[in-house]
Steps between C-alpha positions, in 0.01 A plus 500: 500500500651820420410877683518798428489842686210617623343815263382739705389853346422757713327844404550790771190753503586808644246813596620881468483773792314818398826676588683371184711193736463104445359329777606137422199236543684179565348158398633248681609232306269266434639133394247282364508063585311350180499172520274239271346165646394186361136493547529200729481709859821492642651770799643832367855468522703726753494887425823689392553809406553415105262461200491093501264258268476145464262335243385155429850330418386253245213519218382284248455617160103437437442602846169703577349726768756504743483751749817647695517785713680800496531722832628868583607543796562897649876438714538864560611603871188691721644839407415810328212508281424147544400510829249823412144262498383826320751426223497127434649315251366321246553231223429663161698202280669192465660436213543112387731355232481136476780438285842628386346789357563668844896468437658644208879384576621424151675174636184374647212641316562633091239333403185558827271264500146676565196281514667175680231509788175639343343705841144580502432859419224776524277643783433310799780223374665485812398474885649667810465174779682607780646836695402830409398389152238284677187449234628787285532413132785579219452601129839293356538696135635284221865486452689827381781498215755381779251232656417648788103476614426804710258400802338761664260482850085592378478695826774670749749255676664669827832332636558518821849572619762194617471597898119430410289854527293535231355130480635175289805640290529213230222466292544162314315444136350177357593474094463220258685334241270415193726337327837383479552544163862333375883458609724784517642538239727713657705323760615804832672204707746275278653350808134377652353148356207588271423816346406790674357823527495822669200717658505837644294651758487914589249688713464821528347714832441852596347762727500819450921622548602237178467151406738220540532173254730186550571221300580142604858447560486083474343394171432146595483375222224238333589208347276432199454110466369354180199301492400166406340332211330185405643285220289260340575283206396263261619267212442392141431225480401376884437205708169669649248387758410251284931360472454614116678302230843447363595702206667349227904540461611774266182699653598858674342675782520861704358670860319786583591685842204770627629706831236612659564864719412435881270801503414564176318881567876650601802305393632594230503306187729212494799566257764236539584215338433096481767260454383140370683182530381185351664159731501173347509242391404377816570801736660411836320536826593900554401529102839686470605286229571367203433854380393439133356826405571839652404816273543859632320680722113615374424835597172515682174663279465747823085508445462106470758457725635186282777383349481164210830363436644376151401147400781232549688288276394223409486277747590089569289260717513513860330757807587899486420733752460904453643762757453851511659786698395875534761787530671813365207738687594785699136473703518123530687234682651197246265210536482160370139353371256405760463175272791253658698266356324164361145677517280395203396840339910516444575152397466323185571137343658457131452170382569249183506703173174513350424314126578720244217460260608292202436651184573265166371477136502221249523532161400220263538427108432231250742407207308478222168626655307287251531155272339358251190234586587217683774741682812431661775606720500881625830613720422767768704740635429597846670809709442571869623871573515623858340855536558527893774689700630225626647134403247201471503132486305307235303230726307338184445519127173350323309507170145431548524259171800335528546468870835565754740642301731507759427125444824342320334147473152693369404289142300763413772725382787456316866731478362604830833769660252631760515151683722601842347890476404460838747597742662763251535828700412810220620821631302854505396576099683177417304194309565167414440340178420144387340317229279163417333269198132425506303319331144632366293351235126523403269571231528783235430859752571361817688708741651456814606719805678446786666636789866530669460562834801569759572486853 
């Protein structure tokens, strides 16, 4: 924690004799304690003689309606003016700065941050709860150009004096935090974990010889935490309540992460990214590894709040498990997904590689296509051509006249170079060719037509 000195400005009023002298009016000194509370009640801490303030020490980004409490306390000795009940003093302002905006030290501040804690402003905003400030409310006016809110007393506030004539001398003032709206992004306190910032608290009092204003010496300064999200995510093909079915080998699949802001009326919008690791084949117990897929980060869509990762490779047979992390936000603390390791909406099963779908034409032609009455012996020429993107196997190879060609013992044909076809492995737009005599004979106009088909 780092102090400073106290700021104390004084202003001496003075009144002037008729007979052309100065008559000095002294104003004692008045030093001010300001000093901001938690809202949780807790004993004032011990008066000195110095401008103090203390202030919730940790928020929460995303935080709402938090009050704290800020109270001026009169110090002054029971002397001079201040001891005249006819001439009280009174609280005419307090002057808040809840951030580094207060403190323009180039080394600390260059950049002030003005809007980190979002106070509640306009007439009535504020509450006096204890001390001469008792039921009293406070206009707090909306930050200036420097970031200070000006809060001003609705009605007269007397101090008493510190020897205690005049009634309660500390008036103490009930505020609230609407919002706390991000991190820092200016950091006043390098050498304290976290990031932090600065607030500033002034008050200013007066009777009718001057007005005094002091400043708090200690900054205490608040550490800003960042908040949490939820990560939730799901894969591409999945296992599912139902336990889902493999997916064939060669097959690819992705996940979709969704964080989800803790309060989703104030945070602010998620901007970090997501970091996707596909495990497997069959993942280990942590599902740390075999790490078979690992794109970059995906920057989160900040409205949806979701992040889809690139589909994978290809992938062989065996189990595969997704995991996601969440990081790279200034508001938001890293986080892995609230799905763990082996659960079913991340896990998925490849399996045997599906059939490709065989795709194969014939072609079939007689040599001659006709003869003279009785007939005779026609050769046919047969091709089988693959059309598919992928190697087949012929399994069989009939004619619907003259039986198994693949046959080499068949008496039906003769010449026949397509016996043994089966077996032969034709590649992708490759074909095989054979050939084989038959006999056809009949009366003058007969015709015949038949059939190769493969397998």
């Amino acid at each position: 924690m780092r102090k400073r000195e106290d700021v104390l400005r004084r202003r001496r009023g003075g009144v002037r004799r008729a007979a052309g002298g100065w008559s000095k009016g002294l104003l004692t000194a008045l030093l001010l304690l300001v000093s901001m509370l938690a809202s949780t009640p807790q004993a004032l801490a011990t008066l000195i003689p110095a401008p103090t303030t203390t202030f919730p020490g940790f928020a929460t980004v995303g935080e709402v309606r938090r009050n704290f409490q800020v109270t001026v306390t009169n110090t002054s000795d029971a002397v001079g003016s201040v001891t005249d009940l006819t001439n009280p003093v009174q609280l005419t302002e307090v002057g808040l700065t809840p951030s580094c905006a207060g403190f323009d030290e180039a080394d600390e501040c260059a950049t002030p941050e003005l809007d980190v804690f979002l106070i509640d402003t306009g007439a009535a905003a504020a509450q006096g709860i204890n001390g001469a400030c008792d039921g009293t409310t406070f206009t707090v006016a909306a930050r200036d150009s420097t970031g200070r809110h000006s809060i001003t007393p609705d009605q007269p506030v007397e101090l008493g004096s510190a020897d205690g004539l005049g009634g309660d001398r500390s008036c103490t003032i009930e505020l609230t935090i609407d919002e706390v709206d991000h991190v820092p992004t200016v950091d006043v306190d390098p050498g304290e974990a976290g990031v932090q910032t600065a607030r500033q608290v002034d008050a200013t009092i007066t009777n009718s010889a001057g007005t005094d204003s002091g400043t708090n010496a200690d900054r205490d300064n608040v550490t800003v935490l960042r908040a949490q999200v939820r990560l939730d995510t799901v894969s591409t093909p999945n296992l599912g309540p139902g336990g889902g079915s493999p997916i064939p080998q060669g097959d690819t699949a992705f996940d979709t992460a969704t964080v989800t802001r803790q309060n989703s009326n104030s945070n602010p919008d998620p901007t970090g990214t997501v970091s996707f690791q596909l495990i497997g084949p069959e993942p280990n117990l942590a599902c740390s590894e075999p790490v078979v897929f690992a794109p970059d980060p995906v920057q989160i869509d900040p409205q949806s709040g979701e992040a889809q990762s690139p589909s994978s490779p290809p992938l062989d047979e065996g189990a595969y498990n997704w995991v996601a992390t969440y990081s790279g936000d200034d508001n938001y603390q890293p986080i892995a997904s609230q799905v763990g390791c082996g659960e079913d909406s991340e896990r998925f099963v490849v399996g045997e590689a599906a059939p490709g779908e065989l795709s194969v034409s014939v072609d079939k032609a007689a040599d001659p296509t006709s003869l003279p009455e009785p007939g005779g012996t026609f050769t046919f020429d047969v091709e089988v051509t693959n059309t598919a993107d992928e190697q087949v196997s012929v399994t069989s190879l009939t004619d619907d006249v003259y039986g198994d060609l693949d046959d080499a013992g068949n008496a039906d044909v003769a010449n026949n170079s397509c016996a043994g076809a089966v077996g032969t492995q034709v590649g992708a737009g490759e074909f095989l060719s054979c050939s084989f005599d038959g006999e056809f004979t009949g009366a003058a106009g007969d015709s015949e037509t038949d059939t190769v088909t493969v397998g």
